[in-house]
N, CA, C and O atoms as a GROMACS GRO file, in nm:
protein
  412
    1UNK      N    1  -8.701   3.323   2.624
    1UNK     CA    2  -8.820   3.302   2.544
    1UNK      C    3  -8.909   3.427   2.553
    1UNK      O    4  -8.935   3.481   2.660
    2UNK      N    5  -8.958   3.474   2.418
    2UNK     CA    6  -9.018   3.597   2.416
    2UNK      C    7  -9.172   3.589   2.463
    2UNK      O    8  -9.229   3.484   2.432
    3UNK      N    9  -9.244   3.679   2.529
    3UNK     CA   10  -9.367   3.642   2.630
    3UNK      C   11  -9.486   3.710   2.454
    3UNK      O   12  -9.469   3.785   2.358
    4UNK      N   13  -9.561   3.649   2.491
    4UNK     CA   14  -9.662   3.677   2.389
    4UNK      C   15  -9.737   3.803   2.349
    4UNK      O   16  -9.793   3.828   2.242
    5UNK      N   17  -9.725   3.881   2.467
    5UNK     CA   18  -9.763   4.020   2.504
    5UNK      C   19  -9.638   4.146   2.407
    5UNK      O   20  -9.652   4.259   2.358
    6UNK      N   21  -9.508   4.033   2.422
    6UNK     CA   22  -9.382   4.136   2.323
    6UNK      C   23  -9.398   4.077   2.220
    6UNK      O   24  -9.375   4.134   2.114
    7UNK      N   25  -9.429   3.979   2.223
    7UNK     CA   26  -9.456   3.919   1.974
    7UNK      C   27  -9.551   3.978   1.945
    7UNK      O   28  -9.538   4.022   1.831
    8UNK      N   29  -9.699   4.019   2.016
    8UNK     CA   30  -9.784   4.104   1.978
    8UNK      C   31  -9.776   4.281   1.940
    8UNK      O   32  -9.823   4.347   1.847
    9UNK      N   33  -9.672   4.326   2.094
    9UNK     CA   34  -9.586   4.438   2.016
    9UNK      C   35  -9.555   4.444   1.867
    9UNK      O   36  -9.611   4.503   1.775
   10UNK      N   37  -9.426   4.349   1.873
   10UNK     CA   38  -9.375   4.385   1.769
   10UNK      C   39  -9.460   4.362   1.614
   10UNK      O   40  -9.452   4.417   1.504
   11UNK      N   41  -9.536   4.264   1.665
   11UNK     CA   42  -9.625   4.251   1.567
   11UNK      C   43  -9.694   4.395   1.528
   11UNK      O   44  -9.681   4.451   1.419
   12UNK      N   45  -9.744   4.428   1.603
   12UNK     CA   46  -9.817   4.567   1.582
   12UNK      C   47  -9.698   4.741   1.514
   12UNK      O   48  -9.721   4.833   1.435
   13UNK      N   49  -9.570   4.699   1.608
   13UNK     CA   50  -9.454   4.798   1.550
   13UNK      C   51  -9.489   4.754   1.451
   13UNK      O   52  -9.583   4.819   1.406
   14UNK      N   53  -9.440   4.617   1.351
   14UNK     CA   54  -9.403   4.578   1.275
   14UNK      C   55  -9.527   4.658   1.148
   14UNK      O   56  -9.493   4.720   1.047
   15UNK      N   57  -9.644   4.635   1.185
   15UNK     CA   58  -9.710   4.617   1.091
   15UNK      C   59  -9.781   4.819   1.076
   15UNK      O   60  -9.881   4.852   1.012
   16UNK      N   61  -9.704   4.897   1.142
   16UNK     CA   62  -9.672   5.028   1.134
   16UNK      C   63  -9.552   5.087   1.047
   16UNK      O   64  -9.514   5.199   1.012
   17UNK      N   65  -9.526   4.998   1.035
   17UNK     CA   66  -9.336   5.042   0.987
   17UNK      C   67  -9.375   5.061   0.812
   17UNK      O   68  -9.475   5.020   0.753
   18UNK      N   69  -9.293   5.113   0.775
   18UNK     CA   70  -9.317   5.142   0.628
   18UNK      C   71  -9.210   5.064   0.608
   18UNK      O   72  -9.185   5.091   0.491
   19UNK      N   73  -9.131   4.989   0.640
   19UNK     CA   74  -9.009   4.874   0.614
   19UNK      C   75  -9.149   4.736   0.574
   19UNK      O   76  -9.103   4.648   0.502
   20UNK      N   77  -9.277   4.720   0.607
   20UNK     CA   78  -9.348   4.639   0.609
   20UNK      C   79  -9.492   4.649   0.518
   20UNK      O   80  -9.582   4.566   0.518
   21UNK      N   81  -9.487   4.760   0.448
   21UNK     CA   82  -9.595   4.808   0.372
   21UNK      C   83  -9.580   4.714   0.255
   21UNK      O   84  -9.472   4.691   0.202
   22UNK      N   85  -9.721   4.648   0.211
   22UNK     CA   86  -9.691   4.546   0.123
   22UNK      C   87  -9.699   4.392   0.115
   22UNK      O   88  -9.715   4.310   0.025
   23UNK      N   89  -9.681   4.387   0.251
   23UNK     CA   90  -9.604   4.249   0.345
   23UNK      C   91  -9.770   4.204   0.387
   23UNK      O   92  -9.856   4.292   0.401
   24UNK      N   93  -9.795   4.093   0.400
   24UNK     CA   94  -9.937   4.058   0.412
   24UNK      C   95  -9.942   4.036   0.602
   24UNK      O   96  -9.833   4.024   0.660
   25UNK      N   97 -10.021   4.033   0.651
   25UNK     CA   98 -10.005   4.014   0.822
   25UNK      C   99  -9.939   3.909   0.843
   25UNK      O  100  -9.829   3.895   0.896
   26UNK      N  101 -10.035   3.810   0.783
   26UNK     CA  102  -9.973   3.664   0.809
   26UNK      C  103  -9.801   3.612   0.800
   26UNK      O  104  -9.739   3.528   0.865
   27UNK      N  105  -9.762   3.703   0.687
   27UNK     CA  106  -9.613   3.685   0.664
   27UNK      C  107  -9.558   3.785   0.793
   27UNK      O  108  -9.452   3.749   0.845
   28UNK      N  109  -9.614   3.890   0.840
   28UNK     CA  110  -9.530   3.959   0.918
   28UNK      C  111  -9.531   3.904   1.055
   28UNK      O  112  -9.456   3.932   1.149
   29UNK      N  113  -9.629   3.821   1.049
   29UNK     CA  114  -9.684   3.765   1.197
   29UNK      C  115  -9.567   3.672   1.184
   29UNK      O  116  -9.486   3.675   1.277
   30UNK      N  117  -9.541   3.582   1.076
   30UNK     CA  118  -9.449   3.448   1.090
   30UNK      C  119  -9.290   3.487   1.120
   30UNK      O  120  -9.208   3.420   1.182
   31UNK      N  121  -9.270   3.616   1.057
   31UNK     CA  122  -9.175   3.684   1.040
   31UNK      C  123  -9.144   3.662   1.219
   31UNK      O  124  -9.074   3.578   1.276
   32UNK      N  125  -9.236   3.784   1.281
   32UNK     CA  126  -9.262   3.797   1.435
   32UNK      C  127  -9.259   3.632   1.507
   32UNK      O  128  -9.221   3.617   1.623
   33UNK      N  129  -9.286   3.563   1.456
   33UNK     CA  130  -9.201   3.455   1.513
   33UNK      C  131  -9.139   3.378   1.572
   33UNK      O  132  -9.134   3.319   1.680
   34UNK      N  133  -9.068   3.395   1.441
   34UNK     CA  134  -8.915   3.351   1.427
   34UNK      C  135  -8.817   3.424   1.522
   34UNK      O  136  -8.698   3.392   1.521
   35UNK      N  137  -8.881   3.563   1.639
   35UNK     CA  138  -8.824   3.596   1.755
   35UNK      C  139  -8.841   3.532   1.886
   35UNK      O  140  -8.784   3.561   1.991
   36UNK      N  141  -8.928   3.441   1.865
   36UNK     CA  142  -8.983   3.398   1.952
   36UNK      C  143  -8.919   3.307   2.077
   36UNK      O  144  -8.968   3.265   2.182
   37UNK      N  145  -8.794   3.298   2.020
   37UNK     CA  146  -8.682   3.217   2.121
   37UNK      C  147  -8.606   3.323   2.154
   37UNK      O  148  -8.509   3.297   2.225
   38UNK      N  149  -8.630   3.466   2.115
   38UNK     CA  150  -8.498   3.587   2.138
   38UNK      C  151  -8.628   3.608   2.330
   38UNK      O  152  -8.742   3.575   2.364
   39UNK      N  153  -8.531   3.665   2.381
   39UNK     CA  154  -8.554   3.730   2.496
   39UNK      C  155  -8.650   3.852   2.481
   39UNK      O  156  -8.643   3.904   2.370
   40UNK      N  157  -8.730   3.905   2.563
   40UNK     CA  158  -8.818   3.994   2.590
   40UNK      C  159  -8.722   4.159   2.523
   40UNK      O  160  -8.771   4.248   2.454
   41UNK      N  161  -8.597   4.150   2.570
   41UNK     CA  162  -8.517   4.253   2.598
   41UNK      C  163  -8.527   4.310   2.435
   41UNK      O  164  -8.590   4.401   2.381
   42UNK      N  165  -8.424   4.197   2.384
   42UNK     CA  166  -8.393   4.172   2.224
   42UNK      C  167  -8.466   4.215   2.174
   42UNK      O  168  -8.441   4.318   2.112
   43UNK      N  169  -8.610   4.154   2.174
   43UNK     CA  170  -8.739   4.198   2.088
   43UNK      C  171  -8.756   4.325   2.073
   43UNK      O  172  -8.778   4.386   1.968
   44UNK      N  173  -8.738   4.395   2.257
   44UNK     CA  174  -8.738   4.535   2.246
   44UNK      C  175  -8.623   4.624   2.178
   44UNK      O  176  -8.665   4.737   2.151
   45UNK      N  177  -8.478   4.601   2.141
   45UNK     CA  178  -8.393   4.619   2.120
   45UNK      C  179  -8.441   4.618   1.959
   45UNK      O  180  -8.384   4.702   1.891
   46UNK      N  181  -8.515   4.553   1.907
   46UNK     CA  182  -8.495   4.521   1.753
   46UNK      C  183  -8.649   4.643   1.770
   46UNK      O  184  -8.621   4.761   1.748
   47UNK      N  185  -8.764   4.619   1.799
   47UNK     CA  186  -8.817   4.720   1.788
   47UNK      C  187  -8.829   4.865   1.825
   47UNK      O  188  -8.920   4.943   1.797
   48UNK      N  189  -8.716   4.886   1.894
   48UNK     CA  190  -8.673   5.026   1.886
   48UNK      C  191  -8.598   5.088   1.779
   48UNK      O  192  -8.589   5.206   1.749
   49UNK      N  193  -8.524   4.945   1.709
   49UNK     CA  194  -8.462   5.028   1.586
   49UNK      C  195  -8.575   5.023   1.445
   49UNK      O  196  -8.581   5.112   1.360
   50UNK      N  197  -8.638   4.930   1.445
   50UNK     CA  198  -8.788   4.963   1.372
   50UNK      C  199  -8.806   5.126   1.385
   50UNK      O  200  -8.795   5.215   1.301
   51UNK      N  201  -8.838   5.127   1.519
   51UNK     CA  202  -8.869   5.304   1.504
   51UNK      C  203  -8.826   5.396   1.501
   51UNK      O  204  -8.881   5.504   1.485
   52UNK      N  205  -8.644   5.358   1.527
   52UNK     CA  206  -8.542   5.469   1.469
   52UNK      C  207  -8.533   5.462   1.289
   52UNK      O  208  -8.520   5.566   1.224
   53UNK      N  209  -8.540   5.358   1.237
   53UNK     CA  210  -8.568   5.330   1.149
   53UNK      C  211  -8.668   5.442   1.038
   53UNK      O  212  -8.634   5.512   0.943
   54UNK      N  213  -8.792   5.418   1.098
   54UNK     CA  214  -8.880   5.485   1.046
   54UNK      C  215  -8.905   5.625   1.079
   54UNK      O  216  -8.994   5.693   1.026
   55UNK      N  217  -8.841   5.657   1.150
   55UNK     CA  218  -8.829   5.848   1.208
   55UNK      C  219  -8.742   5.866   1.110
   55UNK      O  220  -8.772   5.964   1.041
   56UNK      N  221  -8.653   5.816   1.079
   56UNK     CA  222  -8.538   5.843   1.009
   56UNK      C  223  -8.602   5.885   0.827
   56UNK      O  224  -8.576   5.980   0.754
   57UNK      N  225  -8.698   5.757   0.805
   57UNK     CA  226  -8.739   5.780   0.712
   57UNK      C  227  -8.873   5.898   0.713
   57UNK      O  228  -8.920   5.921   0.602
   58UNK      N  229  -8.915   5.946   0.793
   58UNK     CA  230  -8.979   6.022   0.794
   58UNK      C  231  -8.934   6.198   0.803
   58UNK      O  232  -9.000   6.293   0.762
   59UNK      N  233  -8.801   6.197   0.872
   59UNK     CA  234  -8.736   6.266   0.870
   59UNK      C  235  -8.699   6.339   0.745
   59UNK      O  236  -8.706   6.459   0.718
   60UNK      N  237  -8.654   6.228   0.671
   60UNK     CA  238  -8.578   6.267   0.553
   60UNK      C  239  -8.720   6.311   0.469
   60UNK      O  240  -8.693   6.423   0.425
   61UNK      N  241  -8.815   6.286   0.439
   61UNK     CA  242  -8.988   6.278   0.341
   61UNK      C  243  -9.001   6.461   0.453
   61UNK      O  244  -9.048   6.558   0.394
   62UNK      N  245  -8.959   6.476   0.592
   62UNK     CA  246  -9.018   6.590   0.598
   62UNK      C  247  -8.888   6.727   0.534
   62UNK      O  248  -8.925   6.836   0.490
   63UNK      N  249  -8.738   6.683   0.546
   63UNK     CA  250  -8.681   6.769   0.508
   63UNK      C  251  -8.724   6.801   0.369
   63UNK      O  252  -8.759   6.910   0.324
   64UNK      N  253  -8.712   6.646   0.288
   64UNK     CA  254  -8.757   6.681   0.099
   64UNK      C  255  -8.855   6.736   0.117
   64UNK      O  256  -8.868   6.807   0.017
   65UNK      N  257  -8.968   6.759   0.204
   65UNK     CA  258  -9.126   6.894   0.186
   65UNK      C  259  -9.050   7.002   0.178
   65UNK      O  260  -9.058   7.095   0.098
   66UNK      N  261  -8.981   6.987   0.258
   66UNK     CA  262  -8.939   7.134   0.322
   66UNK      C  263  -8.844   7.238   0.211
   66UNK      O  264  -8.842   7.361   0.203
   67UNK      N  265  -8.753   7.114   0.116
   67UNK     CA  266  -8.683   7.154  -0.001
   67UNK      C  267  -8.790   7.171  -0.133
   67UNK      O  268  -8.761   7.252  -0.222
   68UNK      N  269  -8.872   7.118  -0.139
   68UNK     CA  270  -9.003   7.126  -0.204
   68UNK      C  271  -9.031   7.222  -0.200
   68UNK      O  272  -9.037   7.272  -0.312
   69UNK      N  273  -9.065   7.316  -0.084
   69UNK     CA  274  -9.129   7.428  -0.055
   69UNK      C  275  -9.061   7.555  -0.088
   69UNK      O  276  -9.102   7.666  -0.121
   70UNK      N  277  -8.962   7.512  -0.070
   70UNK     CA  278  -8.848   7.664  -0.051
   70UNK      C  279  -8.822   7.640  -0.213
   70UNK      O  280  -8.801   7.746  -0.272
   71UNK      N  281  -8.819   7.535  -0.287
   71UNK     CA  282  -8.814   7.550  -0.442
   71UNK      C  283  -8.951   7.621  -0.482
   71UNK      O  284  -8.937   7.734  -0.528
   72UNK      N  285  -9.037   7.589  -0.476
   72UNK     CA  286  -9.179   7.674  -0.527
   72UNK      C  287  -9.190   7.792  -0.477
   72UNK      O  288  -9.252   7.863  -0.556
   73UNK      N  289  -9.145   7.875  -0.338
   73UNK     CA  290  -9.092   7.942  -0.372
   73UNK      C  291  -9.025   8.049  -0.403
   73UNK      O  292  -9.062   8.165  -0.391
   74UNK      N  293  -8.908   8.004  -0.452
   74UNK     CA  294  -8.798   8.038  -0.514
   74UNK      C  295  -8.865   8.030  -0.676
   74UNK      O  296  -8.817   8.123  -0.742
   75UNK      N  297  -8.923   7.979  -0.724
   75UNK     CA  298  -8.986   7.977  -0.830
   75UNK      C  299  -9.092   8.056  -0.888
   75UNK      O  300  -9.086   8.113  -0.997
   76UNK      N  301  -9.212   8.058  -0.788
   76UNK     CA  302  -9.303   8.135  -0.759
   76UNK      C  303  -9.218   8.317  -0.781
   76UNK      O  304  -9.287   8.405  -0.832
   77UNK      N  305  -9.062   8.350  -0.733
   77UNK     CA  306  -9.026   8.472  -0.725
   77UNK      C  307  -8.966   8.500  -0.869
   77UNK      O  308  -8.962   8.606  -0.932
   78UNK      N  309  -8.921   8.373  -0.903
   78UNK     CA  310  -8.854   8.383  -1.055
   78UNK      C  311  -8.952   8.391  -1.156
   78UNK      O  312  -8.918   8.440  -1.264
   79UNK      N  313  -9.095   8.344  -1.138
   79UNK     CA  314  -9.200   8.396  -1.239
   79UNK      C  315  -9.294   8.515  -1.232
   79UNK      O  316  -9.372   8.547  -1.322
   80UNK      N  317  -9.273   8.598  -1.076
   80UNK     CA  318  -9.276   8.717  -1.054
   80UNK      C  319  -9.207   8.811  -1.168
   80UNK      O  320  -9.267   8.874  -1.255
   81UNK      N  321  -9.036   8.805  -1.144
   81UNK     CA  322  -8.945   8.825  -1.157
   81UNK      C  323  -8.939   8.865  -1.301
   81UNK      O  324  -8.913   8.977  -1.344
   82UNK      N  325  -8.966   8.763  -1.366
   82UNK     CA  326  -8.982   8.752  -1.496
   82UNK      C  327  -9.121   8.784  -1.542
   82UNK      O  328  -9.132   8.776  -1.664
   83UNK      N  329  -9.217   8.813  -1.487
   83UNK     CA  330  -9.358   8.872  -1.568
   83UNK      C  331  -9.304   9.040  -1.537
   83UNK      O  332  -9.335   9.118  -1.627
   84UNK      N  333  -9.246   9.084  -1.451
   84UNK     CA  334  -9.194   9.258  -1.450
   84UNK      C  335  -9.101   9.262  -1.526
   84UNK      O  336  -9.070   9.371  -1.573
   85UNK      N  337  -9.021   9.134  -1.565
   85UNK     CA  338  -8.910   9.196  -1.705
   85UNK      C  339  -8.958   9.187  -1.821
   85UNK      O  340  -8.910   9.258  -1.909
   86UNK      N  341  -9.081   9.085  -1.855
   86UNK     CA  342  -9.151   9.100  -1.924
   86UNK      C  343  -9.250   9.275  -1.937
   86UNK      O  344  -9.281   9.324  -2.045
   87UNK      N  345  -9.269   9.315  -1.853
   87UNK     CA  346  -9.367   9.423  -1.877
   87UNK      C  347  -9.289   9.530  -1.920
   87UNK      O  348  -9.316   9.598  -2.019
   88UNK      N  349  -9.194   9.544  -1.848
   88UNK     CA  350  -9.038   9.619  -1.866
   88UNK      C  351  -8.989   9.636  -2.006
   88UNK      O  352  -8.970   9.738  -2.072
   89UNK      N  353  -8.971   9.490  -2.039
   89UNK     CA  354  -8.932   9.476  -2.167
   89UNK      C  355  -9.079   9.528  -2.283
   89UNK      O  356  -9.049   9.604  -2.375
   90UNK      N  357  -9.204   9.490  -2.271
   90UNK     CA  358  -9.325   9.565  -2.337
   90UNK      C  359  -9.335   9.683  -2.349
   90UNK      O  360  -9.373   9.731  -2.456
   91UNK      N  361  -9.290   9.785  -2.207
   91UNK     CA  362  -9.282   9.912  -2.205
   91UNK      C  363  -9.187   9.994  -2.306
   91UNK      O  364  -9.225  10.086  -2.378
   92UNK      N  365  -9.058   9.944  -2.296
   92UNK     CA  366  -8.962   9.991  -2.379
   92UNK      C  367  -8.967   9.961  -2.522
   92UNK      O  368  -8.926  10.032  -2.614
   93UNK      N  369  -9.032   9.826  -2.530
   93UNK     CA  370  -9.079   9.845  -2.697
   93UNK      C  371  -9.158   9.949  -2.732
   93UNK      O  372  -9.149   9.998  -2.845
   94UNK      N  373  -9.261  10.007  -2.623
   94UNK     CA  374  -9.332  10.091  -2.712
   94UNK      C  375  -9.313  10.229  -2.725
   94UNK      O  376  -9.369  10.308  -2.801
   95UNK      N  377  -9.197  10.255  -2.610
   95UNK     CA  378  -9.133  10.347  -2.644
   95UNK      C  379  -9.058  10.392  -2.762
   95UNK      O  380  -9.053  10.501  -2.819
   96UNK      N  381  -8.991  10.263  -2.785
   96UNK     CA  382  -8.904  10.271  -2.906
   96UNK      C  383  -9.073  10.301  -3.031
   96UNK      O  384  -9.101  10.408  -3.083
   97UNK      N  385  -9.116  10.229  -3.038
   97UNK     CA  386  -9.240  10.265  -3.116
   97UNK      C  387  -9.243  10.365  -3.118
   97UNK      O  388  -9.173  10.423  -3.202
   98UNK      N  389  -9.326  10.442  -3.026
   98UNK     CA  390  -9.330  10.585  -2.996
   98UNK      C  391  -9.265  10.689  -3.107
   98UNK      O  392  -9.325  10.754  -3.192
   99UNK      N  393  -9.124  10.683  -3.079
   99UNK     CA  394  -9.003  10.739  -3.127
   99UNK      C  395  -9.008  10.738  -3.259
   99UNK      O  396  -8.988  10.838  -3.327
  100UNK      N  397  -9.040  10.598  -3.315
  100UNK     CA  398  -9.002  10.611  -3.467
  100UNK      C  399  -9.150  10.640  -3.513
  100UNK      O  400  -9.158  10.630  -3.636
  101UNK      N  401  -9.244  10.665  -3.467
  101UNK     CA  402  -9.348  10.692  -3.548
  101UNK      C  403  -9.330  10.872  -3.522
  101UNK      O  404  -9.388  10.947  -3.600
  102UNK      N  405  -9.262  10.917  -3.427
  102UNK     CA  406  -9.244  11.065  -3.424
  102UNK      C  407  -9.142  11.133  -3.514
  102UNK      O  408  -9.106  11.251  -3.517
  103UNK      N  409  -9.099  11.007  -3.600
  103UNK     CA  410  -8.967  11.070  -3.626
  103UNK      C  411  -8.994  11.088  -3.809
  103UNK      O  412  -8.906  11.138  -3.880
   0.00000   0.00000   0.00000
């Protein structure tokens, strides 16, 4: 039988977890529960994967920044990139200009 001190845990994991965003207390509390015949251990066993759980998902939200970032940029260099082929390309028009008005 789970001691009241670990349903309040998990209550509190629980209501941290982004698996629970949405979820009203009261439902997560009833949820929390329904552990209430699991052992002290269990409880801890299920709320440790709550928080492997949610590293995991946090993990992945920090790699996508991180691919986010290195796209902008990579982007940021390609509109560099392209305002000097642009100028490049302006220059040589007016060369060609140049030319035929000399000619």
């Amino acid at each position: 039988m789970a001691s009241e001190a670990v349903l309040k845990e998990l209550f509190q994991v629980s209501m941290a977890s982004s698996a629970f965003k949405g979820i009203s207390k009261e439902d997560v509390w009833n949820a929390c529960l329904a552990y209430k015949d699991r052992s002290d251990e269990d409880i801890g066993i299920a709320m440790d994967n709550i928080r492997k759980k949610d590293q995991a998902i946090i993990d992945k939200a920090d790699e996508q920044k991180k691919h986010l970032e290195q796209n902008k940029e990579k982007m940021a260099a390609l509109h560099e990139e392209e305002a000097g082929d642009r100028k490049q390309d302006e220059q040589n028009a007016e060369k060609i200009l140049e030319e035929l008005f000399k000619m």
